[in-house]
N, C-alpha and C positions, 0 to 999 in steps of 0.2 A: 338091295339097291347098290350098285357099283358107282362108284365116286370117281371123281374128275382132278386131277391136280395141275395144276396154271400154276408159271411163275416165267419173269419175264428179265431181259437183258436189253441193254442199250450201246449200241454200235454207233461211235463216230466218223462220219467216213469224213469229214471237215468240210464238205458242203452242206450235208445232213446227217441229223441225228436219225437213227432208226429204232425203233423198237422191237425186239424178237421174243415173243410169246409163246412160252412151251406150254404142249396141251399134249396130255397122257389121258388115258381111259377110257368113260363114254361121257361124251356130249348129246345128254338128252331132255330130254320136258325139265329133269331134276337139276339138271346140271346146268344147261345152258345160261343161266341165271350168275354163275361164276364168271362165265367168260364175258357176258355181257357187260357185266358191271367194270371188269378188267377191262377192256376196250375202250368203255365210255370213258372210265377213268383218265386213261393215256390220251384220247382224242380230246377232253376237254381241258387239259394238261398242256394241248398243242401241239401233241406229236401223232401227225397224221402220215408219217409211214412205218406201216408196218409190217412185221414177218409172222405168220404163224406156221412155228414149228413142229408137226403134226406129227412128228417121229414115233410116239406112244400111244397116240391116238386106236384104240381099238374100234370105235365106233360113232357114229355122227348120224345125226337125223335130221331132218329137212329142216325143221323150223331154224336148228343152229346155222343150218347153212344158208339161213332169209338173214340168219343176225349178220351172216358175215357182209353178205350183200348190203343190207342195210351200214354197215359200219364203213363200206367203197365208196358208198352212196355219199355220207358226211363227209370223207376224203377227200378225197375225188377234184372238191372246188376248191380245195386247199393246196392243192398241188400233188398232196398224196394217192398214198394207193396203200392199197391191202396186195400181199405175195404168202400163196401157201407155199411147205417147202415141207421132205421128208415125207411123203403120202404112200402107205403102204397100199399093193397095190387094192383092197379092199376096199379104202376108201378114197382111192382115185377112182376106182370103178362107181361107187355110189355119186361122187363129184361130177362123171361124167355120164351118167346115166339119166341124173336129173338136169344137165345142161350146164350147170355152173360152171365147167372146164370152160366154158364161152366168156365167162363175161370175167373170173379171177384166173389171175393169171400163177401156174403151177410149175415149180423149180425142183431138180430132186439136190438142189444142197442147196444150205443157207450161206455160203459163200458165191452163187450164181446168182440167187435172190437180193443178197446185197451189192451185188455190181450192177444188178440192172436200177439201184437206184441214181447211181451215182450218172 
């Protein structure tokens, strides 16, 4: 089994706090359970925007990408948002094949994805 490593940074741009969430590996049935907990964490923490910086990312599978969904879903009425950034083109391909390039919104730097918060 291939493992996942997440760890996360906080950007103040002084209207909002941001959160940016490194994610290396694969995100699968084994893994996803890392990120989810990480999310939940920051979201019930109060900090409803976030960046996932997907730069390492070798692999993703659906269900992770219903977590991500679901995680916009909770944002969302907060005022935040979820912003992927760094998507090799691998899994920008799987992102948009399954439709999710529609509903999250995809940056290829995490300095474009922090300005579209501000």
């Amino acid at each position: 089994m291939i493992g996942c490593e997440i760890s996360t940074r906080t950007f103040d741009l002084g209207t909002r706090i941001v959160q940016v969430v490194d994610v290396s590996g694969f995100l699968d049935a084994h893994t996803s359970s890392q990120l989810e907990n990480t999310l939940n964490s920051l979201v019930e923490a109060g900090d409803y925007n976030l960046i996932l910086d997907l730069k390492g990312l070798d692999y993703i599978n659906s269900a992770s990408l219903g977590l991500l969904m679901g995680i916009a879903k909770r944002v969302r009425p907060q005022g935040g948002d979820i912003r992927l950034v760094n998507l090799s083109e691998k899994i920008n391909k799987i992102i948009s094949v399954l439709g999710f390039s529609k509903v999250l919104k995809l940056f290829d730097q995490t300095k474009e994805a922090l300005t579209s918060f501000k």
